[in-house]
C-alpha positions as CSV (number, residue, x, y, z in Angstrom):
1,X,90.0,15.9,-115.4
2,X,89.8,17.2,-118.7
3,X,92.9,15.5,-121.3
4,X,93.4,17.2,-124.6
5,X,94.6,16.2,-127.7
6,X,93.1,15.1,-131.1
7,X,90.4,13.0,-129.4
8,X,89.8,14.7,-125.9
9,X,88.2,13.1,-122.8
10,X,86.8,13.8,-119.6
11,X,87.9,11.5,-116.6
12,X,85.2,11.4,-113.6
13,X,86.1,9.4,-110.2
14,X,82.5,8.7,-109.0
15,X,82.3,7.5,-104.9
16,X,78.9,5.8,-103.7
17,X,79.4,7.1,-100.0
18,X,76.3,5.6,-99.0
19,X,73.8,3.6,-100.8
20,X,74.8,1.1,-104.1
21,X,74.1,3.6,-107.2
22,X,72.5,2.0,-109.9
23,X,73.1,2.7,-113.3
24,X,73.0,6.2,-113.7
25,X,74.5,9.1,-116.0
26,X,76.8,11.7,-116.0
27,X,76.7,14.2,-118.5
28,X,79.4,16.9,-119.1
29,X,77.8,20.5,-120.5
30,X,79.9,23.5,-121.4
31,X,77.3,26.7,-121.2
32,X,74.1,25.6,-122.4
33,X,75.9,22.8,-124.8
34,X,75.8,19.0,-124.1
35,X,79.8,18.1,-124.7
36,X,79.9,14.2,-123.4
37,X,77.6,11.4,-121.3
38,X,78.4,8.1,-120.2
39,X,76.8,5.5,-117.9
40,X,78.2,4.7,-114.3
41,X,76.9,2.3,-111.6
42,X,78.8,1.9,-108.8
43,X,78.9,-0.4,-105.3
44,X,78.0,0.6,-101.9
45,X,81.3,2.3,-100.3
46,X,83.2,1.8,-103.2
47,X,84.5,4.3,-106.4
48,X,84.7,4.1,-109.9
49,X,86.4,5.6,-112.4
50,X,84.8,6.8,-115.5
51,X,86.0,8.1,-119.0
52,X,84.3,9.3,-122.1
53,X,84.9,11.5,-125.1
54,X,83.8,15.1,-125.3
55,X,83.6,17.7,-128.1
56,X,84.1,21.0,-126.5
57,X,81.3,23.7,-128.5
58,X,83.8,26.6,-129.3
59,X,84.3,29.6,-127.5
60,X,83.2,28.0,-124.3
61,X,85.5,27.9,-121.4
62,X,83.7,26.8,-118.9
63,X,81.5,23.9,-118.0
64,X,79.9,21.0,-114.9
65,X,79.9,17.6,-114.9
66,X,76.6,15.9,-113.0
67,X,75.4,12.9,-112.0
68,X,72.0,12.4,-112.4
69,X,71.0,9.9,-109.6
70,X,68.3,9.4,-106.9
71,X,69.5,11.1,-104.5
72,X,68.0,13.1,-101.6
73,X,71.5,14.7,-100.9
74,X,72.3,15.5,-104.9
75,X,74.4,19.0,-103.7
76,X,77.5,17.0,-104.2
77,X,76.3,15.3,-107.6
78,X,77.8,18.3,-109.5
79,X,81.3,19.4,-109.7
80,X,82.7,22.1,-112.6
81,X,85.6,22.4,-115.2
82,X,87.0,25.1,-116.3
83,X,90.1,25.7,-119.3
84,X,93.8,25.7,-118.2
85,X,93.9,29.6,-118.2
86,X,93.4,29.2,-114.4
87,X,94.2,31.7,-111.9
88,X,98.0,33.8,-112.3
89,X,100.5,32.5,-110.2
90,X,103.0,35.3,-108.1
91,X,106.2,34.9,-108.4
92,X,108.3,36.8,-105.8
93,X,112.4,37.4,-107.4
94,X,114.1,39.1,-104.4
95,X,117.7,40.3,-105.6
96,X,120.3,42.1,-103.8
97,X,122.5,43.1,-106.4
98,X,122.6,43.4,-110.2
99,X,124.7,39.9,-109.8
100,X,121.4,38.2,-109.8
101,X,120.4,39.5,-113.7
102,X,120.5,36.1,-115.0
103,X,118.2,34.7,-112.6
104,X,115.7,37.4,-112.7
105,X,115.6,37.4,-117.0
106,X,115.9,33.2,-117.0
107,X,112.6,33.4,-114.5
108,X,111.1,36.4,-116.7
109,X,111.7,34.5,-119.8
110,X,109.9,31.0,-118.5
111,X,106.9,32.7,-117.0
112,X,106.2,35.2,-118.4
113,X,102.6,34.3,-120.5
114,X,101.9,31.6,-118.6
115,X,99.9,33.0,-116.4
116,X,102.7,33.3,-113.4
117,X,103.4,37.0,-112.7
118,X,107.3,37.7,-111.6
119,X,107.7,40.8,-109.6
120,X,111.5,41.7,-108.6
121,X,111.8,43.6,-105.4
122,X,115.3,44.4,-103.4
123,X,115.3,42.9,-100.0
124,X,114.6,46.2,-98.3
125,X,111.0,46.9,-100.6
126,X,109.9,43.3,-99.9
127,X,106.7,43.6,-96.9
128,X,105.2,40.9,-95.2
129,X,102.0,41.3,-97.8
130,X,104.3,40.5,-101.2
131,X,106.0,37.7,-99.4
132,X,102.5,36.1,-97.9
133,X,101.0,36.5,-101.3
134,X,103.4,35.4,-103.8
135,X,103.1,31.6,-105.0
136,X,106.9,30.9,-105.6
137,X,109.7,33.5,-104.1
138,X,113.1,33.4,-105.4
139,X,116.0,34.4,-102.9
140,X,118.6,35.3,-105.2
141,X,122.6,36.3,-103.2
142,X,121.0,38.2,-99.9
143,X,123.4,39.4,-97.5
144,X,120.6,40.4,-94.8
145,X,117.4,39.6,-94.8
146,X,115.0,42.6,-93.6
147,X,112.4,42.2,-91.1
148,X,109.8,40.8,-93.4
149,X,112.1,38.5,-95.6
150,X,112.9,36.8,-91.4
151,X,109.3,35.5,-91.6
152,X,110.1,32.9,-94.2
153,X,112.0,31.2,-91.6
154,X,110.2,32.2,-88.6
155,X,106.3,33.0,-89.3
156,X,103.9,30.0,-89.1
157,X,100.9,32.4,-90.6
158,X,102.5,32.2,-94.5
159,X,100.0,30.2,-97.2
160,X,102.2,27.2,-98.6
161,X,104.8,28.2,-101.3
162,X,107.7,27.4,-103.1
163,X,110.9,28.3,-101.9
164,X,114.7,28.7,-104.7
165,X,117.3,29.5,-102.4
166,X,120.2,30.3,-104.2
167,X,123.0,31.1,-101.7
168,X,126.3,33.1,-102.4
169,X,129.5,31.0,-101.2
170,X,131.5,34.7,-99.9
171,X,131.7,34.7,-96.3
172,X,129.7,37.7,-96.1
173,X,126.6,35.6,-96.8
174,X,128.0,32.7,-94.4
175,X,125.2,34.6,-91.5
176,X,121.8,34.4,-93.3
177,X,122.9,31.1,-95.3
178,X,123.6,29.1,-91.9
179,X,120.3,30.3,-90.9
180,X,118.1,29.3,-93.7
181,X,120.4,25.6,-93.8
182,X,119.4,25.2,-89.7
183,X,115.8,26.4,-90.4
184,X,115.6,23.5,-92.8
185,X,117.9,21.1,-90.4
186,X,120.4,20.7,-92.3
187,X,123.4,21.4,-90.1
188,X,126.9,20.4,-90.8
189,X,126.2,22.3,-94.2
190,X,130.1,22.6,-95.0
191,X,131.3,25.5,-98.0
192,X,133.8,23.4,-100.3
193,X,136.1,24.4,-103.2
194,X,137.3,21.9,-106.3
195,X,140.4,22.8,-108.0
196,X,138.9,21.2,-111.2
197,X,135.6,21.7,-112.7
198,X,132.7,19.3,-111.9
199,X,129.5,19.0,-114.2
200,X,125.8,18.9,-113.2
201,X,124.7,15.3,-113.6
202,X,121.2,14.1,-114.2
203,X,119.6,11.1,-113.4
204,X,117.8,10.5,-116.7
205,X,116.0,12.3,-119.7
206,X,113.5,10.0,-119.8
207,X,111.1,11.3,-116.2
208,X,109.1,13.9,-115.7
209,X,111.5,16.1,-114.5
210,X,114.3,16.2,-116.7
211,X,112.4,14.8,-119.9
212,X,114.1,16.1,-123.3
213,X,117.0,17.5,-121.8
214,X,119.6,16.3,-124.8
215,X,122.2,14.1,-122.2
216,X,122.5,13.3,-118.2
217,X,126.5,15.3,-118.0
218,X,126.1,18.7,-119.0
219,X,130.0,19.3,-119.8
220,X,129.5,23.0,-120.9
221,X,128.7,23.7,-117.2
222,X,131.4,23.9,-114.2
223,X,131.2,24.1,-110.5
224,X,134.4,24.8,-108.0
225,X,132.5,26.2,-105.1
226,X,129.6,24.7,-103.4
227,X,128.0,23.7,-100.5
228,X,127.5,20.0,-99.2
229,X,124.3,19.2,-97.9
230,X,123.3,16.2,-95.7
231,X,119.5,16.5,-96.2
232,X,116.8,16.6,-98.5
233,X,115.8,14.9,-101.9
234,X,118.2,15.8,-104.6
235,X,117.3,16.4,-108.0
236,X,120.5,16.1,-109.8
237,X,123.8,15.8,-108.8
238,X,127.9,17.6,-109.1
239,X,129.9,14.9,-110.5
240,X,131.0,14.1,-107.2
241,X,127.7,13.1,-106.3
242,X,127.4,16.3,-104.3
243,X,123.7,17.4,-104.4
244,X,123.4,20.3,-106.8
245,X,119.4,20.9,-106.2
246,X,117.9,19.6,-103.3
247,X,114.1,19.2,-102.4
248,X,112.8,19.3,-99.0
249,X,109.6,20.1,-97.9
250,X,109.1,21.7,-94.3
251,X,106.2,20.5,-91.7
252,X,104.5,24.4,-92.6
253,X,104.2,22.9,-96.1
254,X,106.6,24.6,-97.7
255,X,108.8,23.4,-100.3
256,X,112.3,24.7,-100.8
257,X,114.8,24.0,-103.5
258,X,117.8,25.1,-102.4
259,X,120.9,25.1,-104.8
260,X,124.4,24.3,-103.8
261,X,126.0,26.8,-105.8
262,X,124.8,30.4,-106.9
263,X,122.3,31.0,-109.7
264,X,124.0,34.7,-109.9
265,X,126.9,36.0,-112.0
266,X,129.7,34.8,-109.9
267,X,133.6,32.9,-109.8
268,X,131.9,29.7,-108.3
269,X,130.6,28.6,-111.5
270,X,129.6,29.6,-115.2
271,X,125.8,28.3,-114.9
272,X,124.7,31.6,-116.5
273,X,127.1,31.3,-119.4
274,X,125.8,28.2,-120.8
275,X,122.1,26.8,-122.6
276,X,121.8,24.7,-119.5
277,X,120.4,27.5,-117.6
278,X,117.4,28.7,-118.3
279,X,116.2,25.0,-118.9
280,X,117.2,23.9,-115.6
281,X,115.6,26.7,-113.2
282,X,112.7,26.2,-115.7
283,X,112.1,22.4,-114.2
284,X,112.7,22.8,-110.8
285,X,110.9,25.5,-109.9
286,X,107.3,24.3,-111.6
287,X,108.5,20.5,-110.6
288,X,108.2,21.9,-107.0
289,X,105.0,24.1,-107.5
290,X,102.9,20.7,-108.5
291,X,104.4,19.3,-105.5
292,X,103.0,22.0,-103.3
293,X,99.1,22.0,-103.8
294,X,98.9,19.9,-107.2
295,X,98.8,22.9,-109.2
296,X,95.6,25.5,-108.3
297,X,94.2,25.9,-104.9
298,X,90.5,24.8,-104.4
299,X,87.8,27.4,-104.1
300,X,84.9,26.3,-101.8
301,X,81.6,27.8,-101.3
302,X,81.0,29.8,-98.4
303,X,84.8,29.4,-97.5
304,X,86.8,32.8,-97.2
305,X,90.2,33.1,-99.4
306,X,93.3,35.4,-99.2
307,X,92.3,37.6,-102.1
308,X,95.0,37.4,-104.8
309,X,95.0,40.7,-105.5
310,X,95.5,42.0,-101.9
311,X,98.5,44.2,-101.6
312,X,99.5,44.0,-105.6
313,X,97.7,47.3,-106.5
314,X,95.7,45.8,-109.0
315,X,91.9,44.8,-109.2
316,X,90.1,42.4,-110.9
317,X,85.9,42.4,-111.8
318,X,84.2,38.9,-111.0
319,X,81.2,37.9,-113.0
320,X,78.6,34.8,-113.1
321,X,78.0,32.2,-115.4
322,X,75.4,34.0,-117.2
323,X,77.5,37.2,-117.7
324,X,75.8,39.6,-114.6
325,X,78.7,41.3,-112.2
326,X,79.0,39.7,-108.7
327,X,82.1,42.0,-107.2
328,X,85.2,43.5,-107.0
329,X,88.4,42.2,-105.6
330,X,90.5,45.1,-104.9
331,X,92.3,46.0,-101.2
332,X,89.7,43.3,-99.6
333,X,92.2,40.9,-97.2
334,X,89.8,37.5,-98.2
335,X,87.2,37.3,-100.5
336,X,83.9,34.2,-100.8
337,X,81.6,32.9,-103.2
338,X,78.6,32.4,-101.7
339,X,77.5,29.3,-103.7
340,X,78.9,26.5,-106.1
341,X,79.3,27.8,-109.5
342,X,81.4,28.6,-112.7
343,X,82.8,32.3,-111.5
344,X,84.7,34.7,-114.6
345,X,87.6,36.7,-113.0
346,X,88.4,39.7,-114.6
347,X,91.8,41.8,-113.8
348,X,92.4,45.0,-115.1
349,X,93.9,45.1,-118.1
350,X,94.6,41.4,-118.6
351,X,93.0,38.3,-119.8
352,X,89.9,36.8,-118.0
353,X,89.8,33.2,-116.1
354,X,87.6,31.1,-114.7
355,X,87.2,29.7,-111.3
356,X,85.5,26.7,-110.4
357,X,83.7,26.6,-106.9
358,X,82.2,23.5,-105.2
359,X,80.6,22.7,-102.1
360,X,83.3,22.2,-99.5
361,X,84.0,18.3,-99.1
362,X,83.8,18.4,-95.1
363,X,79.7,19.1,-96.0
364,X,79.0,15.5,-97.7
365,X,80.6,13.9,-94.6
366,X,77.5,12.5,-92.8
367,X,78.8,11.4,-89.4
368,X,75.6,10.4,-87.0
369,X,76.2,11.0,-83.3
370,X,74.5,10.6,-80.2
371,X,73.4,14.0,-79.2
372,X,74.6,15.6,-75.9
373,X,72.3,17.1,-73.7
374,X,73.5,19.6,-71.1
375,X,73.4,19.6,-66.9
376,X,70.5,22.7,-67.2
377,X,68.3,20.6,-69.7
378,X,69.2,16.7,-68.0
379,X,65.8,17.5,-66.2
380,X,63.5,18.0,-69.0
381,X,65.2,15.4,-71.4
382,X,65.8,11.8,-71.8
383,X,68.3,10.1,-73.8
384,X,66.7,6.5,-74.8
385,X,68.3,3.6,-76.6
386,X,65.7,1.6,-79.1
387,X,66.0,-1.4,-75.9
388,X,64.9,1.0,-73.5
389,X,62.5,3.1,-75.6
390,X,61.0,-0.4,-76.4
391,X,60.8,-1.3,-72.5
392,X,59.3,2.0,-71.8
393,X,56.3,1.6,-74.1
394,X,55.5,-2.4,-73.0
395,X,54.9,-0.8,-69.4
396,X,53.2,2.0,-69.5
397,X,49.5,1.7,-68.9
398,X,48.3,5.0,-71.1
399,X,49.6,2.8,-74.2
400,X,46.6,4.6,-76.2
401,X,48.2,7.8,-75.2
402,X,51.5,6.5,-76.7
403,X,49.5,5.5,-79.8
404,X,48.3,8.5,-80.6
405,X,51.7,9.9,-80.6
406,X,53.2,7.5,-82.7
407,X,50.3,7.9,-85.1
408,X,50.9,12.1,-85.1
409,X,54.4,11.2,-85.9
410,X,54.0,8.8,-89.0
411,X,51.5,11.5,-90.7
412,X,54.3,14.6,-89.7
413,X,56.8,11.8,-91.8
414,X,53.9,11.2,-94.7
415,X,53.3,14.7,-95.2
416,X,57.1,15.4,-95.2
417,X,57.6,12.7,-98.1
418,X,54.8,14.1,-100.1
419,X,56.0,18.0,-99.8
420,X,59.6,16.6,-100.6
421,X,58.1,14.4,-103.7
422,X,56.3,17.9,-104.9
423,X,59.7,19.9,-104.6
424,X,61.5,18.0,-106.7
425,X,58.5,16.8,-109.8
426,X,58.0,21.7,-109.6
């Protein structure tokens, strides 16, 4: 993790998955520059973290960190850092009417240059492509969801995403409201209406979430229609104590934040109207994207990824390190890197990115097992424990014969060690 700032610095969380590593460095390089080392040793089965300053060489945006140890398996020594112009994020606004305006400028405003991409569609121009590609989708006063919008609550395929449900309290949306509330079990979702105004209530302005807002009662903003919810993790609150956000996250992954009043121009409240607007759908919805996948999906090599620019009609020129084209990514469904790397993505008429690509985790697992040997081949082999293999040896009467083989095998293992030894000294 790279922190920024006046003084910047590089944190490293270095795992000893085997044998005790002795003192050893890491060293931090952005192209061909030397940015940071430090020292790390580190116990047997045990992890350490590790900080250390770093001067980033300008115009570099992308770099490794390694550790230089001894160690035969050194594939997962290396790992690579790239800037915070990461890949764009798709943001998905489906609108039914012109009611939903505010919402789709508030969400235009916010993310716009930030490297998330909103695209407004009606319900019937949404397909099953959009909705599986988009990062965050918006659902914004829909009557009836088409055919492909259904699969949100229905289809198990969809990659994890983030979910505003903004539901209109008319009775015509009472169908598809009901059935997004008992998707998400929460049943006994009841409509309610309050004579008198009641103000969005935070919990602080001190966390994370609601940091610098100027006070916890927003007084300029009033709610008489809403929904009561019984489920969920709510971000802030009616006056009442009514849920006015809540967060729940779905066993597909999914994370929804479902309001209890509309986001769109309507009687049920003046949300729209006031400066609390924009602010507030500005928290929640990146507040729920970290909580989906911790901010960018990993790239692994030799692991196949949903292209992300499948279905959007756009295309996007990948290069190595060292400048020289790899591919494009056009109408391809998934797309690889074959091995670990620094990778430049550049789409068509916008700025270029980096991607960082590592080994895949799984690979430095090293689980030993017993090998299985089938009915056809129980004939022709023998499965020995050291006991048994010791046993077998003390009785047999050719023990030169045994010799012999034992010998072959230690000078197969010298001459192994010696080629290996040669390898790595070329």
């Amino acid at each position: 993790v790279i922190h920024g700032g006046k003084n910047p610095t590089a944190e490293m969380n270095v795992v000893a998955k085997g044998k005790k590593l002795d003192e050893s460095e890491v060293v931090l390089r952005f192209g061909t520059m030397r940015a940071g080392h430090t020292l790390v040793s580190c116990d047997q089965a045990e992890s350490v973290t590790v900080a250390m300053e770093v001067s980033f060489p300008p115009g570099e945006a992308a770099g490794s960190v390694r550790l230089r140890a001894d160690d035969p398996f050194a594939a997962d020594n290396v790992d690579y850092v790239v800037d915070d112009k990461a890949e764009g994020r798709r943001i998905l606004i489906v609108a039914e009417s012109e009611a939903s305006y505010p919402v789709v400028a508030a969400l235009k405003a916010v993310l716009s240059g930030r490297r998330l991409e909103p695209v407004v569609r009606r319900p019937s121009e949404v397909t099953f492509d959009q909705l599986d590609s988009a990062h965050v989708v918006v659902l914004s006063g829909i009557r009836e969801p088409t055919r492909a919008l259904r699969t949100i609550v229905q289809s198990t395929g969809l990659r994890k995403k983030v979910v505003l449900f903004s539901p209109a309290v008319d009775s015509v949306f009472a169908g598809w409201n009901n059935r997004v509330f008992a998707h998400l079990d929460m049943t006994g979702s009841d409509r309610v209406h309050s004579e008198r105004p009641l103000f969005p209530v935070l919990p602080d302005t001190l966390s994370l979430l609601w940091r610098r807002f100027p006070r916890t009662v927003e007084r300029d903003a009033a709610v008489y229609d809403y929904y009561r919810f019984n489920k969920g993790t709510p971000l802030l609150r009616l006056g009442n104590g009514v849920p006015l956000a809540t967060m729940i996250t779905e066993k597909r992954g999914h994370v929804w934040i479902v309001l209890a009043t509309p986001l769109e121009i309507t009687p049920a409240n003046n949300l729209c109207e006031t400066g609390f607007y924009v602010p507030f759908i500005d928290r929640v919805v990146h507040y729920a994207m970290a909580s989906v996948d911790g901010g960018q999906e990993n790239w692994y090599a030799g692991v196949a990824r949903r292209n992300p620019y499948y279905g959007s009609r756009r295309r996007a020129r990948v290069f190595r390190e060292d400048g020289s084209f790899l591919a494009q990514w056009d109408m391809q469904r998934e797309v690889m890197f074959d091995r670990p790397g620094v990778y430049r993505v550049q789409p068509t008429g916008e700025p270029s990115y980096w991607i960082p690509v590592t080994i895949d985790p799984s690979e430095t697992e090293l689980s030993y097992r017993r090998p299985s040997v089938s009915d056809a081949n129980r004939r022709m082999v023998k499965m020995l424990d050291v006991s048994q293999l010791t046993s077998l040896l003390q009785n047999r009467r050719d023990a030169w014969a045994i010799s012999l083989v034992w010998a072959a095998i230690g000078l197969l293992v010298v001459l192994e060690m010696l080629l290996w030894r040669y390898s790595i000294d070329e």
